[in-house]
Wavefront OBJ file of the C-alpha trace (Angstrom):
o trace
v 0.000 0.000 0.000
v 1.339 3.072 -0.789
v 1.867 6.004 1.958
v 1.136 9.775 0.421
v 4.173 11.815 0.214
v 4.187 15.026 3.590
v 4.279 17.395 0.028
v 1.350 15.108 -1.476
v -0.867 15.822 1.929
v 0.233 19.610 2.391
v -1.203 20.314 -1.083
v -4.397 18.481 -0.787
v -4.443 19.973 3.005
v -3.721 23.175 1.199
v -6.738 22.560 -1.400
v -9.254 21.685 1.064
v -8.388 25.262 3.017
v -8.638 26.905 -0.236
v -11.974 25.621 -1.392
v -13.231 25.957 2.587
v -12.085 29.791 2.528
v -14.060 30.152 -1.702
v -17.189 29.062 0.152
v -16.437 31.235 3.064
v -15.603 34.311 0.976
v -19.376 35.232 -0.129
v -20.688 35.108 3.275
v -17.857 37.099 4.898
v -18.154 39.805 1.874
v -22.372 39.594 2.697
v -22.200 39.648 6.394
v -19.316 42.222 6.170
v -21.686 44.653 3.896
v -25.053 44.398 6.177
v -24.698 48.017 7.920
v -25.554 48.707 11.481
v -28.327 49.968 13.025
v -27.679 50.465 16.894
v -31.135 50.536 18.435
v -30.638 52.420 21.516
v -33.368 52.006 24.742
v -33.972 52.150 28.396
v -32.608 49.646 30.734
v -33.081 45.727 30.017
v -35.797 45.579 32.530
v -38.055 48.386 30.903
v -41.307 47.788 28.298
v -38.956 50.067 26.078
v -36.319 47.216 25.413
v -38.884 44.592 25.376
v -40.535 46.142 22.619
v -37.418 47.064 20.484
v -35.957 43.390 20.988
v -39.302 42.425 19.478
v -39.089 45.091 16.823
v -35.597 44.090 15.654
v -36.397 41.636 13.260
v -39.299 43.036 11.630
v -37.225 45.913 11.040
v -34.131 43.394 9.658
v -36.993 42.140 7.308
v -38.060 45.196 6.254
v -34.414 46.288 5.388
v -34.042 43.266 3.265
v -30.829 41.984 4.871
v -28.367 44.628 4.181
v -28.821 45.755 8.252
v -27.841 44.274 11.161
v -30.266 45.547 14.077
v -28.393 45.509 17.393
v -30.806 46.832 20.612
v -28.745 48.496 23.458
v -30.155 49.093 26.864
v -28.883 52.267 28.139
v -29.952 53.752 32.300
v -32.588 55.489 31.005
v -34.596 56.767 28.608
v -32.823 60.382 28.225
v -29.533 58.623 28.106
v -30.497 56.909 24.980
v -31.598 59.728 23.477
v -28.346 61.102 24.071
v -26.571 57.948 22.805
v -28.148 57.936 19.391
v -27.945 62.177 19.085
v -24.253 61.586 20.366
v -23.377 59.078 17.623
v -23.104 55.767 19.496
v -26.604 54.409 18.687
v -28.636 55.692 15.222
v -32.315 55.185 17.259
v -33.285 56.164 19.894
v -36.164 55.647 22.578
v -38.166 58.862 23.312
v -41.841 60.284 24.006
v -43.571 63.546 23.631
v -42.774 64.723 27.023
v -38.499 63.984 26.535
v -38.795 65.677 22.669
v -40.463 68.659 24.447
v -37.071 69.112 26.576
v -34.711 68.457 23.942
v -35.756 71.329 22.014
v -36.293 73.563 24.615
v -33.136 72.658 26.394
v -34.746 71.748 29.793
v -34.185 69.420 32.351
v -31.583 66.290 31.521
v -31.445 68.499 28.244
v -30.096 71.369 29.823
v -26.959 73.024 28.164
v -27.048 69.776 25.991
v -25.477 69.803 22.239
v -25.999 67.242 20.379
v -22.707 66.043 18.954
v -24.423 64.341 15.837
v -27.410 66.131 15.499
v -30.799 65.954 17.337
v -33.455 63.590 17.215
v -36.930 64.296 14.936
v -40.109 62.904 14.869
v -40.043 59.173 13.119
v -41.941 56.944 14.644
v -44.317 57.074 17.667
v -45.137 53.470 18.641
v -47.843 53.357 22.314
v -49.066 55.599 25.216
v -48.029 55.171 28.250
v -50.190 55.829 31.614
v -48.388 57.435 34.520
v -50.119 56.897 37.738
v -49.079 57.032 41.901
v -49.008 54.033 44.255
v -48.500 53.401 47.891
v -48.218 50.592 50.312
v -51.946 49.898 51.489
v -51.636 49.934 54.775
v -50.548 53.152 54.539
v -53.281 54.313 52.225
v -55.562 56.163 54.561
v -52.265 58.671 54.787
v -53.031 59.729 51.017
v -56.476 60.444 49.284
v -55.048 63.023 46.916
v -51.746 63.872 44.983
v -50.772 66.878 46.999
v -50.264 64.541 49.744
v -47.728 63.345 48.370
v -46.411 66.828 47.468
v -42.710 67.106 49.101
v -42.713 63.628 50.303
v -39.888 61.065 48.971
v -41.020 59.357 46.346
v -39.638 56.919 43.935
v -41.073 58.556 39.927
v -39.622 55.715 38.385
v -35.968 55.522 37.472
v -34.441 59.427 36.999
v -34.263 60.253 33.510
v -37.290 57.849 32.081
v -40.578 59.568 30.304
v -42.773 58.694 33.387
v -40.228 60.350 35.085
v -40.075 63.740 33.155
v -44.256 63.218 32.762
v -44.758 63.029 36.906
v -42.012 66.478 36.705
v -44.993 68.286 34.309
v -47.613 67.045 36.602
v -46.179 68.224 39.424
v -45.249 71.760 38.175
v -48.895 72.101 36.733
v -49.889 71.325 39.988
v -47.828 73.404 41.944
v -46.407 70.478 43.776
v -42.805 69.979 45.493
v -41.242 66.889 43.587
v -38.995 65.235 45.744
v -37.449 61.995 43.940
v -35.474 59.464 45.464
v -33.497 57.136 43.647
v -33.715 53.368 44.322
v -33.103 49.999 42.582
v -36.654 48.991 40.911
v -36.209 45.786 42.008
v -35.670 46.543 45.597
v -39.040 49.301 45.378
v -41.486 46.853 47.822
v -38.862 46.722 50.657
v -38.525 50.424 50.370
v -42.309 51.588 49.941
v -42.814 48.638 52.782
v -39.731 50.258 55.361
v -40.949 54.071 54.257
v -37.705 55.144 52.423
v -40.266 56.281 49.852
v -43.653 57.186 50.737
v -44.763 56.266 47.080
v -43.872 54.815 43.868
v -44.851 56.009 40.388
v -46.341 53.302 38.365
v -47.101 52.628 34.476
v -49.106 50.747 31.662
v -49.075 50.689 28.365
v -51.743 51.362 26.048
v -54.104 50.874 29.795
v -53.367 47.005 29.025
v -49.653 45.899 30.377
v -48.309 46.616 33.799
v -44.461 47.572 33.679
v -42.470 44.099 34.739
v -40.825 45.904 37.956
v -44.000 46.356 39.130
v -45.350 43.043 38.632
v -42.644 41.882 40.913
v -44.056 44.428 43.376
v -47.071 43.599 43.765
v -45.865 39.601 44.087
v -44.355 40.774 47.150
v -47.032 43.361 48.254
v -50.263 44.954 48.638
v -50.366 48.267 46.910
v -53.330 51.194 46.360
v -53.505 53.544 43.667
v -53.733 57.303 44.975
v -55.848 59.003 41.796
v -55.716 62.850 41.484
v -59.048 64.457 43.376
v -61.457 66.614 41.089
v -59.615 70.021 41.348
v -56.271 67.901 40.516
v -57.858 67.039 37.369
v -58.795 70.267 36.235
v -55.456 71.701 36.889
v -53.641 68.797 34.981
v -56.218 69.144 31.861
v -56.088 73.275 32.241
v -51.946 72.799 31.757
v -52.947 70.942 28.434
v -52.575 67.237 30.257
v -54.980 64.424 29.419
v -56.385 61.914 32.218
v -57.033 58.988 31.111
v -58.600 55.906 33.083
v -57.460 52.088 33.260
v -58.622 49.015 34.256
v -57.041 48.568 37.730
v -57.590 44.677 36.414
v -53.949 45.430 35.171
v -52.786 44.621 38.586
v -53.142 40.897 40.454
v -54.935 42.152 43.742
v -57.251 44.727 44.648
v -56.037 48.661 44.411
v -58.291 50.204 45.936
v -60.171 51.909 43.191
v -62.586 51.222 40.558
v -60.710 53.103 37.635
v -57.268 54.205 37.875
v -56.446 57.512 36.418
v -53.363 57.885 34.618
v -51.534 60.710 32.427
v -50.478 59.574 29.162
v -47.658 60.003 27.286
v -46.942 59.345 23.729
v -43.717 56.820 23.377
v -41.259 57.006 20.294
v -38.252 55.505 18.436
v -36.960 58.361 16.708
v -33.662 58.835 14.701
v -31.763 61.856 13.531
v -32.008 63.815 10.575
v -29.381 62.401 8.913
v -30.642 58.484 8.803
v -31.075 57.656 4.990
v -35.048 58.562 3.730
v -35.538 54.924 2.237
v -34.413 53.333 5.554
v -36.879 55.394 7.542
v -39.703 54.653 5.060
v -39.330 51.052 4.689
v -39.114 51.097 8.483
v -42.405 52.696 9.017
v -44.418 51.254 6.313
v -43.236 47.933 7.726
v -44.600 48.651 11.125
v -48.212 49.714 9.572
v -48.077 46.945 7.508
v -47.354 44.425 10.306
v -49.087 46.344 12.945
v -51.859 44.091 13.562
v -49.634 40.910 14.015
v -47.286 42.514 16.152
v -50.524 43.290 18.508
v -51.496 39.970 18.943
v -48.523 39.328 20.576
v -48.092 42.363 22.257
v -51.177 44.476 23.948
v -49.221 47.655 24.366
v -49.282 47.821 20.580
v -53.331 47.719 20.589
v -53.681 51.818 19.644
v -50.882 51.571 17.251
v -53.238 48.970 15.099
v -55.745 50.385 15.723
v -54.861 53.706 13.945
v -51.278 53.654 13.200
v -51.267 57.128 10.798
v -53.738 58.701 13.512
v -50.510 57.813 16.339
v -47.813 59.262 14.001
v -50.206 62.403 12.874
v -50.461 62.841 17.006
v -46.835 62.230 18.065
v -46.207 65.036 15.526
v -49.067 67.476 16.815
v -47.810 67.344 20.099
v -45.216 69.094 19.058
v -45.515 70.880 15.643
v -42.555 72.953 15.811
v -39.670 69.840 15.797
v -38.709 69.060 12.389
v -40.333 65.579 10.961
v -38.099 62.888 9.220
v -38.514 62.794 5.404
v -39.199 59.037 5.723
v -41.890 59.731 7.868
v -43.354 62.268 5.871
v -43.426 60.613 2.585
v -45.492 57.912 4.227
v -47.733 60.365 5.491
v -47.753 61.939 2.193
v -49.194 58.861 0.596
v -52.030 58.181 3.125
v -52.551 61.891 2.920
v -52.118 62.018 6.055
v -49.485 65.238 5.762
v -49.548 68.490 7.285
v -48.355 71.720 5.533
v -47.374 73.874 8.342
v -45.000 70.626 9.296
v -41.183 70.818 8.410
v -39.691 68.259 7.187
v -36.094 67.677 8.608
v -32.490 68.480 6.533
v -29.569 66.474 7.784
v -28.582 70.175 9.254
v -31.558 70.380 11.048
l 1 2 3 4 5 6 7 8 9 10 11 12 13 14 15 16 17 18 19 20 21 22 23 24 25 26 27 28 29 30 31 32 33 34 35 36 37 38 39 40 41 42 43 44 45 46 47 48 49 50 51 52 53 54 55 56 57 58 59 60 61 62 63 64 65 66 67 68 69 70 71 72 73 74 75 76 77 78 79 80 81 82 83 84 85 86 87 88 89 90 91 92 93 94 95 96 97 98 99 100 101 102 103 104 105 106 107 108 109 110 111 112 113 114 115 116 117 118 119 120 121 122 123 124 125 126 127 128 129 130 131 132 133 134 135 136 137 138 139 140 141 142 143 144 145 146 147 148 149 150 151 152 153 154 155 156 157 158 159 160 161 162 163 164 165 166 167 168 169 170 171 172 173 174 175 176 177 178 179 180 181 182 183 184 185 186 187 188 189 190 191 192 193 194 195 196 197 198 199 200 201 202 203 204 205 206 207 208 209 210 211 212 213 214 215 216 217 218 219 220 221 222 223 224 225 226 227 228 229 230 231 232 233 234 235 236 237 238 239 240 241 242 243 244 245 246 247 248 249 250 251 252 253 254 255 256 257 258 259 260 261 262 263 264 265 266 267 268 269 270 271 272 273 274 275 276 277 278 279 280 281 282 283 284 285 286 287 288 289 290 291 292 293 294 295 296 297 298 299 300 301 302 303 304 305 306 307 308 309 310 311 312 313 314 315 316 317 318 319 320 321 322 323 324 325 326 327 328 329 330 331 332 333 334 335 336 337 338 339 340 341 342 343 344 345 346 347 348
C-alpha cells in the first residue's frame, strides 16, 4: 500500500483550506456589507427594550438583509436619546414629554449639544399611563396627589418619560417633587420600610403593567392614589390628558374602581441624517405588520388600531420639531401630511 508523500498531503491539506475559505468568501463579503443599526433604549428591565428586541427583526426584514439591528439598553430613557444624538446608537427611545425638553433645552437636556445632530419625529409606537401608588396599609395617609407633594417618592428611574411626565404634573400642579433614587427591584422593601412614601407606576396602552412592578405587587399589597377633582382640572387646564385604566392590570385589589393615569406618547426616533428609504421602509413595515405585532403584544393595541392617527399625534404634540422625510413621505401617501410641518435636513 502506498503512503502519500508530507508534500502530497500539504497540497491536498492546502486545497481543502482553499476551497473551505471560496465558500467562506461570499458570506464574509455579505455579512461584512449588512450596515448597522444600533437601536438604543432604556434599561433591560423596561417595556422600552422589550418592545425594540421584538421590533428588531421586523425591522431586519423590512431592510431586506443589508442591516444588522443591534438593541442596546442604556440607564434610562434620556440617556439613549443622548446615545443615538451623540453618535453611538442611530435610534433612539423617546416620548412627547423627553422631545419637548430636547428642544427647549430643559431638564436632563439642559446646556445639551448634540454632537451628531438631534433627534426628529419618526416613529411614535404606544401611550403610556403614569399613575401614583402606595403601600396599602398606609393608604388612609393619602387620598389626593398633593399629599404626596414634598414627600420622597420613587417617579420611576431618573431620567425615564414617566419620570419627566410626573415632573410636568407636578409643576402644573404646583407640587414639590422630591425623587429618590432606588433599585426597581428593591421598590417593595422600600415603599414597605418608608424610604419612599410612594412609587410612580405605568401601563401601556391601559393594558400591560411595567415588569418591575409586577414583581411588586408579588411581594405586596399596593393602592392607587388618583388625582381628586380640582387635581384634574389643573392637569387638563396645563394641556394634560387623564385617562382611566382598568385597575384589572394589577393581580390584587387597588383600591379603586378606575385608575387615572396621564399619558404620554412613546417614540423611536432617529436623527435627521438616517437615509429617507431606511426610515420609510421602516415605518411602512410597522403599519403593515401592525396588527400581528398586537397579537402578541397588547401595548401595541392603539398603534393597530390607527397607526397614521398615532404618528399624525406624536407630531401634533409638538408641531414645531422638524419631521423625518421618511416619515413624511409615508404620510404623504395616506394623505395624512400636514403643511405647516417641516420636514427635517440632515442640518436640522
Amino acid at each position: 500500500m502506498k503512503t502519500r508523500s508530507p508534500i502530497h498531503a500539504l497540497a491536498a491539506s492546502t486545497a481543502a483550506v482553499a476551497i473551505l475559505l471560496a465558500v467562506a468568501a461570499p458570506q464574509q463579503a455579505d455579512a461584512q456589507e449588512r450596515k448597522s443599526i444600533r437601536w438604543a433604549t432604556s434599561s433591560i428591565d423596561s417595556y422600552g427594550y422589550k418592545v425594540a428586541a421584538t421590533m428588531a427583526k421586523v425591522a431586519e426584514e423590512a431592510l431586506g438583509g443589508e442591516y444588522t439591528v443591534t438593541v442596546n439598553p442604556y440607564p434610562s430613557t434620556t440617556a439613549a436619546m443622548k446615545a443615538a444624538m451623540d453618535g453611538t446608537g442611530e435610534i433612539g427611545y423617546t416620548a412627547d414629554v423627553g422631545m419637548t425638553q430636547l428642544y427647549e433645552g430643559d431638564g436632563g437636556f439642559k446646556n445639551y449639544t448634540a454632537t451628531k445632530g438631534k433627534l426628529v419625529h419618526t416613529w411614535y409606537a404606544y401611550p403610556m399611563e403614569s399613575f401614583m401608588a402606595v403601600a396599602a396599609d398606609k393608604a388612609s395617609q393619602y387620598k389626593c396627589l398633593k399629599d404626596l407633594s414634598g414627600k420622597p417618592t420613587f417617579f420611576t428611574p431618573a431620567g425615564f418619560m414617566n419620570w419627566l411626565n410626573f415632573q410636568r404634573m407636578y409643576k402644573a400642579l404646583g407640587y414639590d417633587f422630591k425623587h429618590v433614587q432606588i433599585d426597581p427591584k428593591t421598590q417593595s422593601d422600600a415603599l414597605k420600610g418608608g424610604t419612599i412614601a410612594g412609587s410612580v407606576a405605568y401601563t401601556t396602552a391601559g393594558a400591560s403593567l411595567v415588569p418591575y412592578w409586577k414583581e411588586t405587587e408579588v411581594r405586596m399589597d399596593i393602592s392607587i392614589v388618583n388625582p381628586c377633582p380640582d387635581e384634574v382640572a389643573k392637569l387638563k387646564a396645563a394641556g394634560l390628558s387623564v385617562a382611566e385604566v382598568d385597575p384589572k392590570v394589577f393581580a390584587k385589589d387597588v383600591g379603586v374602581k378606575a385608575i387615572q393615569g396621564v399619558p404620554i406618547l412613546f417614540a423611536y426616533n432617529v436623527r435627521a441624517d438616517m437615509p429617507e428609504d431606511v426610515v420609510y421602509k421602516l415605518v411602512s413595515a410597522f403599519n403593515k405588520n401592525a396588527a400581528a405585532i398586537a397579537k402578541s403584544e397588547p401595548g401595541f393595541g392603539p398603534m393597530a388600531k390607527d397607526f397614521v392617527g398615532m404618528q399624525v399625534q406624536g407630531i401634533s404634540a409638538n408641531p414645531e420639531i422638524p419631521v423625518h422625510p421618511g416619515l413624511a413621505k409615508f404620510l404623504k401617501e395616506q394623505k395624512a401630511w400636514n403643511d405647516k410641518w417641516k420636514i427635517s435636513t440632515s442640518g436640522s
